[in-house]
N, C-alpha and C positions, 0 to 999 in steps of 0.2 A: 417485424424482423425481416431481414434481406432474404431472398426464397430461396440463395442459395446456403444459408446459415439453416433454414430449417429443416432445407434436405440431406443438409449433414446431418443436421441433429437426430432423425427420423432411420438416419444408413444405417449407423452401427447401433446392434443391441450389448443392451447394457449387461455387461461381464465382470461385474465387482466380483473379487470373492476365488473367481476361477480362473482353474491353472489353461493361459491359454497363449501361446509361444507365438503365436501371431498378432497378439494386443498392439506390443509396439509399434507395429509397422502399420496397422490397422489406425490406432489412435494418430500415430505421427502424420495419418494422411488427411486423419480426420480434421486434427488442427491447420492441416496447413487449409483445408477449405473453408474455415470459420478464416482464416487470419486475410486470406485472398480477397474473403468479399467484407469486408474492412472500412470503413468511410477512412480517410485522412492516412495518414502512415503511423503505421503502427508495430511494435516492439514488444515480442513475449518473450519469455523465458521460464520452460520448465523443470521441477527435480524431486523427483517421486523416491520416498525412500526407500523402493526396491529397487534404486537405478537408474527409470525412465528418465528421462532429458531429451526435451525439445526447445531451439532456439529460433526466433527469426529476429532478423535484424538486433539483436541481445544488445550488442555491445553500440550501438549507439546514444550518443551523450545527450540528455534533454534536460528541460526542467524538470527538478523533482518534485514542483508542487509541494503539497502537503504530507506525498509519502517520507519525507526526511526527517517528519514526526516518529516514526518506526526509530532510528536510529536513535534520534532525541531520547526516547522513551529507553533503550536497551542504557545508552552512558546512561540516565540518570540511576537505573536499577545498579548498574556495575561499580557507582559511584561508592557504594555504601550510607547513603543519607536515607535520614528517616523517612518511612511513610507517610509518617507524619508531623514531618515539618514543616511548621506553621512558614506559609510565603506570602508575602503582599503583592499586592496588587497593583499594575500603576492608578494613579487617579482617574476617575470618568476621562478628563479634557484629556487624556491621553493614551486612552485604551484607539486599538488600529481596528479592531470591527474584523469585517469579512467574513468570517465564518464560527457560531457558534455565541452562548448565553450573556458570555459576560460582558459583552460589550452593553446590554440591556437591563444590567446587574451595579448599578452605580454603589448602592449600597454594600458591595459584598468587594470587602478591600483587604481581607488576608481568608486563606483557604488550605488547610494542610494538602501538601503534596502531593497524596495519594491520589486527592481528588481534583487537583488539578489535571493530572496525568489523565484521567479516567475523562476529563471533560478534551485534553489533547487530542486522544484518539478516537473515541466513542462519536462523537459532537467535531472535531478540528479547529477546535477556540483557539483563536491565535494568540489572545490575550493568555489564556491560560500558558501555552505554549510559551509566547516570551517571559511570561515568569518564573517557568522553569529555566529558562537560560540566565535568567538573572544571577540564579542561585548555581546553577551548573555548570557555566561558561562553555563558549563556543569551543575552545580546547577537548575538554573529555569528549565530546561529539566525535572530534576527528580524530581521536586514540583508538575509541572505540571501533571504529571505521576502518581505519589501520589493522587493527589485529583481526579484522574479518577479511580483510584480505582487497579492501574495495582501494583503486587505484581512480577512478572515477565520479564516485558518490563524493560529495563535500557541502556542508553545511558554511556558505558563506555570510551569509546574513540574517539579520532577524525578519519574523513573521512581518508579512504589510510594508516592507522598507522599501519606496519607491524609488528612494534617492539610489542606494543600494545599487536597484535593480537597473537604474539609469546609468549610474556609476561600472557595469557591467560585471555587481557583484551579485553572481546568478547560483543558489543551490541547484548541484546539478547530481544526476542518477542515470544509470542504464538499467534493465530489464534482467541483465542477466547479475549484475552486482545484487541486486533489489531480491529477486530469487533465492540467490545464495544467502545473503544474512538472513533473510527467512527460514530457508532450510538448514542451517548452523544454530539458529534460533530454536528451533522446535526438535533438532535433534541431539539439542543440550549440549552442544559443541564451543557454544559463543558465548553464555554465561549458566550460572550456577542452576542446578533444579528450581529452586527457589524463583528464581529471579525468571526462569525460565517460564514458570507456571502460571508466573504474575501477569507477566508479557503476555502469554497467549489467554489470559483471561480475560485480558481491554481488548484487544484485538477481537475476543468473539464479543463485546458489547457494542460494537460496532451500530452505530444507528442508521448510517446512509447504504443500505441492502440492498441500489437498484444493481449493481456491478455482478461479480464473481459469484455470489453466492446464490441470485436472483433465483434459478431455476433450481438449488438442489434439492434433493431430497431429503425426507422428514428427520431421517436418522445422521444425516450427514449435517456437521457443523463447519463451520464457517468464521476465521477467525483472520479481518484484512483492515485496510485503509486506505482509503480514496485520496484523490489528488486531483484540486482543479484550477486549472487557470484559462483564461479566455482564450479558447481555440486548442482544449488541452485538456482531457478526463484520463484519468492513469486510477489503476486499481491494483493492488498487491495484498498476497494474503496466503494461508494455510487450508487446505481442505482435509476434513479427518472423518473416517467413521470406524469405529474402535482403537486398532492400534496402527492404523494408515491411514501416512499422511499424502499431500504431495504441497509442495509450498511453488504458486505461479506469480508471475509479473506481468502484467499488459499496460506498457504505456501508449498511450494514442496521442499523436499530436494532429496539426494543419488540419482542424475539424472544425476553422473562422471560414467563411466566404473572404476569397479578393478582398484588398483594398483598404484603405482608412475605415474605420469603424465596420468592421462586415461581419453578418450577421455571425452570431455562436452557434455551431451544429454542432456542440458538444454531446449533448444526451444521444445523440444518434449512435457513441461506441458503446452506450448500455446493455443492447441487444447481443454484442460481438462477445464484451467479457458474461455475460451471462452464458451465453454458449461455448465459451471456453470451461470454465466453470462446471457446466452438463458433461460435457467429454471426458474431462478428466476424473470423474467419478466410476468412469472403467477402470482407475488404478485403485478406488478403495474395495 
């Protein structure tokens, strides 16, 4: 970790729990020295639901990576379709790979819903993912997105779409949209209880734990989804211990070297949202 990410982490003691009127200003200075020593440029946005809110750079537009699975995931809940409805699968020669089982799964060509979603989020199967849009369309994505209020978040293309992406059809998010559907999410503002409880239950199955969650503690859960693209780690999520939450967003981009082909110094924002993550467990 960067030495000056530990010596924050080390400044403030940890105040869960206690009534203490100096937190904000304590924690708001805490984050900003995690966010300062930062590899690449990077994008938080916080909203604790006793109020607290910290923003840096929020409102800047990037790729949304893999976090635009979050939204995926809310339309298809809000849609009303079953759990478990049985969806197929494309064929092997046409599954897009990159992250997650199925692509290594040639045999496995219809999977009810439920557990597609579970492989979206948990795992970030893209295949699973575009099977869900199969049956969902890119439409409910952007309804859903609309009535959350995001002016910048957009689901333009499918998982793996090169051409797409060449074509300059780019899913894009900011830090502080990404927040807020989180925090409307888990404050049951954005869909039904139901739908609500479903949501934060994939969310804490979450299998890639180097991010947000990395350092907390025993009692504290952890319920996000990771986002990667070459020169690009973004991590969004919920933190809760009892009946507080606070829901954060850190997208990190410019973490390639210079150049045609330069190296990925992605894993280096690990350390940052992991200590964002530690901080903000003064709000539970």
């Amino acid at each position: 970790m960067h030495p000056a990410i530990l010596t924050c982490a080390e400044a403030v003691p940890d105040t869960a729990g206690v009534d203490d009127t100096e937190l904000p200003t304590r924690l708001t200075t805490r984050l900003q020295t995690i966010v300062g020593a930062s590899p690449g440029r990077l994008s938080v946005s916080v909203r604790g639901a006793g109020g607290f809110r910290f923003d840096h750079d929020a409102d800047r537009v990037v790729p949304a990576a893999s976090t635009i699975k979050v939204a995926i995931l809310l339309a298809y809940l809000e849609s009303g379709m079953p759990w478990d409805l049985p969806v197929s699968l494309a064929p092997a020669a046409r599954r897009v790979g990159g992250c997650g089982p199925l692509q290594l799964l040639p045999s496995v060509t219809t999977l009810p819903a439920g557990e597609l979603l579970a492989l979206m989020i948990a795992l970030s199967d893209n295949d699973a993912t575009n099977a869900i849009l199969d049956v969902l369309g890119v439409g409910a994505v952007g309804r859903l997105l609309a009535r959350a209020g995001a002016r910048h978040t957009a689901l333009r293309r499918r998982m793996m779409d090169s051409a797409a992406v060449a074509g300059g059809q780019e899913n894009e998010t900011t830090a502080g949209e990404m927040a807020q559907l989180l925090a409307r999410l888990r404050s049951g503002a954005l869909v039904g209880p139901r739908e609500s409880a479903m949501a934060m239950a994939l969310l804490r199955a979450q299998q890639f734990d180097e991010g947000l969650g990395a350092f907390r503690s025993a009692d504290v859960r952890c319920g996000d989804k990771t986002g990667n693209l070459p020169g690009i780690r973004h991590d969004v999520g919920v933190l809760e211990r009892g009946g507080r939450w606070v829901a954060v967003a850190a997208l990190c981009t410019d973490l390639a070297d210079p150049g045609e082909g330069g190296r990925d110094r992605g894993t280096t924002a690990y350390p940052v949202f992991a200590a964002i993550g530690e901080a903000l467990e003064a709000l539970l």
